[in-house]
C-alpha positions as CSV (number, residue, x, y, z in Angstrom):
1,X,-7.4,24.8,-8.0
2,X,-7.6,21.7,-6.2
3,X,-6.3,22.8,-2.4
4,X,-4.6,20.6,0.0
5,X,-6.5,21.9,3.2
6,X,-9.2,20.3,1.7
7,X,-8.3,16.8,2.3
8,X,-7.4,17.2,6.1
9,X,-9.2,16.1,9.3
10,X,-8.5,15.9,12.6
11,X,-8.3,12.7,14.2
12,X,-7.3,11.7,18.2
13,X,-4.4,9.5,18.7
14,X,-6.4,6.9,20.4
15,X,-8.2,6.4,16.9
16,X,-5.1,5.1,15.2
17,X,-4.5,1.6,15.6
18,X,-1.5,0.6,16.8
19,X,-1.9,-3.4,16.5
20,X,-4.0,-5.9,14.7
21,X,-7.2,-7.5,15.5
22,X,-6.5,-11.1,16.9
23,X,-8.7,-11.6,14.1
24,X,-7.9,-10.8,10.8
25,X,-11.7,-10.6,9.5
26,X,-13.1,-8.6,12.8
27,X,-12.4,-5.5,11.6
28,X,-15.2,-3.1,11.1
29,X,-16.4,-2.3,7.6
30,X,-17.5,1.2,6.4
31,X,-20.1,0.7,3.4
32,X,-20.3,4.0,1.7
33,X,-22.8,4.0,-1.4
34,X,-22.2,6.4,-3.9
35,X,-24.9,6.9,-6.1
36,X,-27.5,6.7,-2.9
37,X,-24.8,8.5,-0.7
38,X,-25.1,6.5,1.8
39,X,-23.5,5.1,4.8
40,X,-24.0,1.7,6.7
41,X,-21.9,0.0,9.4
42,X,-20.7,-3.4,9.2
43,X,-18.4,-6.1,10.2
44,X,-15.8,-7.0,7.5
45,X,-17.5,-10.7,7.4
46,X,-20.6,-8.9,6.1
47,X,-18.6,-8.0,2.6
48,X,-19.8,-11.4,1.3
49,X,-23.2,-9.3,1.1
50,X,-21.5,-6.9,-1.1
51,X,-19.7,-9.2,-3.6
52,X,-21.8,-11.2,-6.6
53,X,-21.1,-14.2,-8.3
54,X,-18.7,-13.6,-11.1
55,X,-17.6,-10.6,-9.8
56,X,-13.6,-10.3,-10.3
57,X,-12.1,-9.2,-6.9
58,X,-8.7,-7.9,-7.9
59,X,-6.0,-8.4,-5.2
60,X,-2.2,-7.6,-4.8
61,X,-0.1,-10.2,-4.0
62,X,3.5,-8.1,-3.3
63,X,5.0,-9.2,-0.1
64,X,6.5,-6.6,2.3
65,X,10.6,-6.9,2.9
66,X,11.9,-7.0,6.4
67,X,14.1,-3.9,5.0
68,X,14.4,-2.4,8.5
69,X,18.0,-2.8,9.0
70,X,20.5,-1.6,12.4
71,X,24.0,-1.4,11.5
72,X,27.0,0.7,12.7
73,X,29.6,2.7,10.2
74,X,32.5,1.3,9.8
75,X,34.6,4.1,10.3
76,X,33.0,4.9,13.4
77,X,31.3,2.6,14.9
78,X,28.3,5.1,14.8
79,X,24.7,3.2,15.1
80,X,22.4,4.0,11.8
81,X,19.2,2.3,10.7
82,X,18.5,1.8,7.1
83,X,15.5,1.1,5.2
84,X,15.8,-0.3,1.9
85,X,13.0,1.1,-1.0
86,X,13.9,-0.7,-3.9
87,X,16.0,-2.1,-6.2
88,X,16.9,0.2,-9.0
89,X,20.1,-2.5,-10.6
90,X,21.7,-5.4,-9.3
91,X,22.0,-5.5,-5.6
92,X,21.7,-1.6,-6.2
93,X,19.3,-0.1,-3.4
94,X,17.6,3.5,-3.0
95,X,17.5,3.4,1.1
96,X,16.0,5.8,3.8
97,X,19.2,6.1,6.6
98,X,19.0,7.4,9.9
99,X,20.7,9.8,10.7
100,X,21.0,10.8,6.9
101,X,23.8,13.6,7.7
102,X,26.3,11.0,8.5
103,X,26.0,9.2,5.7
104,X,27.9,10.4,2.5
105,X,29.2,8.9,-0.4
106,X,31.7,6.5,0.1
107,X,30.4,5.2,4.3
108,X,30.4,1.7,4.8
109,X,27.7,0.4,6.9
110,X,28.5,-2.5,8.3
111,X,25.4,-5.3,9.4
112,X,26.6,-8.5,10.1
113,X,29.3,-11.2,9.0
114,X,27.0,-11.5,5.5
115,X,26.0,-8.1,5.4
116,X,27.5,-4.9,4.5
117,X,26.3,-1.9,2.4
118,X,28.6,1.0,0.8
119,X,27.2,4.6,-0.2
120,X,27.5,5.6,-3.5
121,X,25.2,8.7,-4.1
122,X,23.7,11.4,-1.7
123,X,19.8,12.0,-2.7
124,X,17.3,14.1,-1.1
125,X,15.1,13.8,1.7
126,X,17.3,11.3,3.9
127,X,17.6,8.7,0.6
128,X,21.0,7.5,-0.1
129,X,22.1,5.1,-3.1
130,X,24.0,1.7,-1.6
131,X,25.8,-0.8,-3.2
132,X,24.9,-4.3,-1.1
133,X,27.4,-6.7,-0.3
134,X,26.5,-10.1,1.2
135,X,26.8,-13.5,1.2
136,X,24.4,-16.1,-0.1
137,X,20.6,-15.4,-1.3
138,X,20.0,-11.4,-0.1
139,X,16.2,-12.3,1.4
140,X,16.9,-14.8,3.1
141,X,19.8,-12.5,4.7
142,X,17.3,-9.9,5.1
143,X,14.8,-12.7,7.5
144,X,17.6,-13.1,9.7
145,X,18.4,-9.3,10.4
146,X,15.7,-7.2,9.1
147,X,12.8,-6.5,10.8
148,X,9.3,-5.1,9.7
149,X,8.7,-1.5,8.6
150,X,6.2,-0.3,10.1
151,X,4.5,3.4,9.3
152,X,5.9,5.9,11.8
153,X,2.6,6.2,13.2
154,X,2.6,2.5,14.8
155,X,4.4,2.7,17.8
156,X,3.8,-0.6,19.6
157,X,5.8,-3.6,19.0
158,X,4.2,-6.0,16.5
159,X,4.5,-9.6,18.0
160,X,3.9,-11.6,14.7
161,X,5.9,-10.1,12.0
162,X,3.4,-12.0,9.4
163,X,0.4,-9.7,10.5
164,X,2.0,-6.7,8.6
165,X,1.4,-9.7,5.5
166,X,-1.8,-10.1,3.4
167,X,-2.2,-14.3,3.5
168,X,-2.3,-13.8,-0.2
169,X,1.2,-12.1,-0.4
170,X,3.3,-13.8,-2.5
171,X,6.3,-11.8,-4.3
172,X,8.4,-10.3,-2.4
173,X,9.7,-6.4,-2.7
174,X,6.9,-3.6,-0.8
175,X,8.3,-1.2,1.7
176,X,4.9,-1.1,3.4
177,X,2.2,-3.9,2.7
178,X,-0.8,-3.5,0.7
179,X,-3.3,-2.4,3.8
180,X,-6.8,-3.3,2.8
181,X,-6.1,-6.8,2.1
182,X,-4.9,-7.4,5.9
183,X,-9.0,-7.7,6.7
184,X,-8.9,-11.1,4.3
185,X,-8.5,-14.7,6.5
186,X,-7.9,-17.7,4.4
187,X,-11.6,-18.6,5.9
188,X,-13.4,-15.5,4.1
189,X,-11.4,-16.0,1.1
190,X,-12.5,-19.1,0.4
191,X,-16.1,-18.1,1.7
192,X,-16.1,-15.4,-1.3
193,X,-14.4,-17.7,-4.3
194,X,-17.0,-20.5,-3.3
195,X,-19.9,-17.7,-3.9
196,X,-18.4,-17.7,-7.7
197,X,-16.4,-15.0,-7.3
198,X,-13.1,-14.7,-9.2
199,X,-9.9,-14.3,-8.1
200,X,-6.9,-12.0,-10.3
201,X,-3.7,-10.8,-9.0
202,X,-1.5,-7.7,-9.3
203,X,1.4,-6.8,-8.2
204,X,2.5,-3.7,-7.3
205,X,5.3,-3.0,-4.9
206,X,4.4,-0.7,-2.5
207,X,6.8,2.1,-1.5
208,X,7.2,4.7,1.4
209,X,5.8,7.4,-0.8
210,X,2.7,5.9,0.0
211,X,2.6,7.7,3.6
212,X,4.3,11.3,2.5
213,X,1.3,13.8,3.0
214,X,1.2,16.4,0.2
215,X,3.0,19.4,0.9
216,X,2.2,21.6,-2.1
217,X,-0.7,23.9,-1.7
218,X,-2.0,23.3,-4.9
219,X,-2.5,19.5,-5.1
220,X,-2.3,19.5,-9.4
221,X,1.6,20.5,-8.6
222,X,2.5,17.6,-6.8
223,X,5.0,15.1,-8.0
224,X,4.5,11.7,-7.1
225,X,6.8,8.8,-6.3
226,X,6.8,5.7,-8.7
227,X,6.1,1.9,-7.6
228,X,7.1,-1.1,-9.4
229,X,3.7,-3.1,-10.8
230,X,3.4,-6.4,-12.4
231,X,0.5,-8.2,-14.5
232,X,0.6,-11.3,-16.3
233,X,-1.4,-12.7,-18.9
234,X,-3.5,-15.0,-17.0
235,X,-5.1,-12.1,-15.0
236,X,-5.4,-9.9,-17.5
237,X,-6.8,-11.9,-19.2
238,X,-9.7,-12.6,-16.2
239,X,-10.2,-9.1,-15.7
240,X,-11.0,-8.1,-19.9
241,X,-13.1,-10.6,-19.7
242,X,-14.7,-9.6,-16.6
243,X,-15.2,-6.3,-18.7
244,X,-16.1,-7.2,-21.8
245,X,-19.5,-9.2,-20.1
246,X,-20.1,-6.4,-18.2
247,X,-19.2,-8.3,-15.0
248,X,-17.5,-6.0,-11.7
249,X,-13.9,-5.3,-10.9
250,X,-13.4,-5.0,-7.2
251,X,-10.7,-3.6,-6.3
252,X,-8.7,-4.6,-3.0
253,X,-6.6,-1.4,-1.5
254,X,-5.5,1.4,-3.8
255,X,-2.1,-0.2,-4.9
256,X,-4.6,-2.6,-7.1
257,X,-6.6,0.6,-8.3
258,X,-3.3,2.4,-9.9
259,X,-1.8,-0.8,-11.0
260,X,-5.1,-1.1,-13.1
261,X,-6.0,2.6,-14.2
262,X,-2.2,3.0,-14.6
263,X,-2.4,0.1,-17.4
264,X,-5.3,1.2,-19.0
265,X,-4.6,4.5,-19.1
266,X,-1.4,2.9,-21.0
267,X,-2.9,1.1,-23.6
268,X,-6.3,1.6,-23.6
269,X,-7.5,-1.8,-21.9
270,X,-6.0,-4.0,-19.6
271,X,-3.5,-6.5,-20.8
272,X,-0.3,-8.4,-19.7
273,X,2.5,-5.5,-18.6
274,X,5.1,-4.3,-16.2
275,X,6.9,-1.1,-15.1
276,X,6.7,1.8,-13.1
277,X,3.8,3.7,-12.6
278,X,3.8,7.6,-11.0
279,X,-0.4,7.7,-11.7
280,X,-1.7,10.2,-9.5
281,X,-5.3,10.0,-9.2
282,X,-7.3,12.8,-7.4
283,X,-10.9,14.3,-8.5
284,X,-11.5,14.8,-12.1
285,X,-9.6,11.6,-12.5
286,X,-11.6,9.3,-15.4
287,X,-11.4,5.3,-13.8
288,X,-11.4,3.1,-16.4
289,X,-11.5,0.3,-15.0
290,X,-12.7,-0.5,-11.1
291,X,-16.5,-0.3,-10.1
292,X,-15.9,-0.8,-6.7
293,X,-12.8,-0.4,-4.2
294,X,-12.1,-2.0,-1.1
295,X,-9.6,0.4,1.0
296,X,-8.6,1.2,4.9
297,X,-8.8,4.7,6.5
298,X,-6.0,6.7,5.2
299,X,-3.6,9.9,6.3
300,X,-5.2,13.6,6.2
301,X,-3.6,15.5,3.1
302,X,-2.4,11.9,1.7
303,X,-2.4,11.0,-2.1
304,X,-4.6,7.9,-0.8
305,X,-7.2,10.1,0.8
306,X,-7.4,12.3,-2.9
307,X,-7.3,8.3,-4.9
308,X,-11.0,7.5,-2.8
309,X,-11.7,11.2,-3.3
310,X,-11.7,10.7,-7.2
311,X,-13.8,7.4,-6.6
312,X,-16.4,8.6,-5.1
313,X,-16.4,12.5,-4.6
314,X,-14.3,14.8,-2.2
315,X,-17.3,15.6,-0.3
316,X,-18.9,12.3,0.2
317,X,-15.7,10.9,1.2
318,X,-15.0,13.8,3.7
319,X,-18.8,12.6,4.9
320,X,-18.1,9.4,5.4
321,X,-13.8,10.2,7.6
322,X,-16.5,12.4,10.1
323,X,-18.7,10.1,10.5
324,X,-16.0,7.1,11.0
325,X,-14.6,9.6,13.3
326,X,-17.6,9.7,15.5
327,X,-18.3,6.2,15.4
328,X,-14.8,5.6,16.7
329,X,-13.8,3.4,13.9
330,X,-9.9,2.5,14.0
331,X,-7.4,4.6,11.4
332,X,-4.4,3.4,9.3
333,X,-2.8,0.3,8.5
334,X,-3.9,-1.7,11.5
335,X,-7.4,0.0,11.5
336,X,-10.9,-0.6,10.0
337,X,-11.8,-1.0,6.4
338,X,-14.2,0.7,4.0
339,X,-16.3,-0.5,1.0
340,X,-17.4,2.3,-1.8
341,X,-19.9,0.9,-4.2
């Protein structure tokens, strides 16, 4: 039995980072080696060391929402926040609410003049089903009212919204952003492509999911949420032929990894597709497809924490947290980064 406990740690408050580097690219950078086992300390600039010409270095290019939303109900004037997860039908929204208990089927939350938002369906754990009602294009309402959503854990204000943005992100629709590709400035990136390294894209929208820590004892029972992913020919079609020369797939943040495995555990190789993906990937897992990950610090007893524990092993993993930990490397989204090769 594969047993929760076994993926916590303690870690001091002080040790999770509660706003970005003025720098994207100063971050500090964990190398963890897993056939030697092991560990070296870096900056993040130092990666170029780690990457080789026609390497593939897979990254996902989902843009985070501004779904953090204040509005009062109708009725009552009552004051509610709302997060919207995703789309599930036309301008058809699973949300996170705020007080949840006030909200039941038929509330009408009212935003602004071009935004209002009607419960049709009472889920569990604080998740309501909204119809949306607005006026004109929905993001562009959303920039104008909605602000960032931050993990719980971040309790500063963040001053430039576009910091909780890789540079790379492109299509819009996460609930949280893809963490490990925060490190890249548009400086680095072109630093690594002009070494010959290739560039493919994913997407996969990133949910809230992400930060729920396990609560079943026995990890093999847990069900996992499902995210939205996205891959078109073009980059398939970089990354099978990465493959089929024997050439590496890095892999930036774990939303890449089970975008990939989640494919090829589909159909066998990597190729052009779309859907939702529930992959869970903790040890005994067989990756197909990545040979190295790129990925931040994550949660004790999270689903991310048992994806790098699959890559490289439970123990070396726990090896490398303790000694981050005593190095007083920074945890989390706005934290330090980590390289297992």
């Amino acid at each position: 039995m594969n047993k929760i406990d076994e993926y916590d740690f303690k870690l001091d408050d002080e040790l999770i980072a509660q706003t970005p580097l003025k720098k994207r690219d100063e971050s500090r950078l964990l190398v963890l080696n897993r056939e030697s086992e092991t560990i070296e300390h870096k900056k993040f600039t130092d990666i170029l060391d780690y990457l080789d010409k026609d390497d593939v270095l897979v990254l996902n290019n989902s843009r985070v929402l501004p779904a953090r939303l204040f509005g009062q109900k109708k009725d009552t004037a009552a004051n509610v926040e709302v997060l919207l997860l995703k789309e599930t039908a036309t301008d058809i929204w699973q949300c996170m609410c705020k007080p949840a208990k006030r909200i039941k089927v038929g509330t009408i939350i009212h935003f602004s003049e071009e935004l209002e938002m009607e419960c049709l369906e009472v889920l569990e754990e604080g998740i309501r089903v909204f119809k949306l009602y607005y006026q004109g294009i929905l993001y562009e309402t959303l920039e104008k009212l909605g602000t960032m959503p931050l993990p719980p854990y971040i309790k500063e204000t963040l001053a430039d919204q576009e910091r909780y943005q890789t540079i790379y992100s492109k299509i819009k629709g996460s609930a949280a952003a893809p963490t490990a590709g925060l490190h890249f400035s548009e400086e680095l990136l072109e630093q690594i492509i002009a070494k010959g390294v290739e560039i493919a894209n994913v997407t996969l929208h990133v949910g809230l999911g992400t930060f729920k820590p396990v609560s079943v004892e026995d990890i093999d029972k847990h069900k996992m949420h499902s995210e939205y992913y996205y891959l078109d020919e073009k980059n398939a079609a970089i990354i099978n032929n990465a493959k089929a020369n024997n050439k590496r797939i890095i892999s930036v943040g774990t939303t890449t990894t089970r975008t990939l495995e989640s494919i090829a555990k589909k159909h066998g190789i990597i190729k052009a597709d779309s859907g939702y993906t529930d992959i869970f990937i903790y040890p005994g897992f067989k990756f197909e497809t990545i040979d190295v990950q790129i990925t931040n610090f994550h949660l004790p007893k999270s689903t991310l924490l048992m994806l790098v524990s699959a890559f490289a092993s439970k123990e070396l993993i726990m090896k490398a947290y303790q000694e981050a930990i005593k190095e007083r490397y920074r945890f989390f989204s706005f934290g330090d980064c980590m390289i297992i090769i």
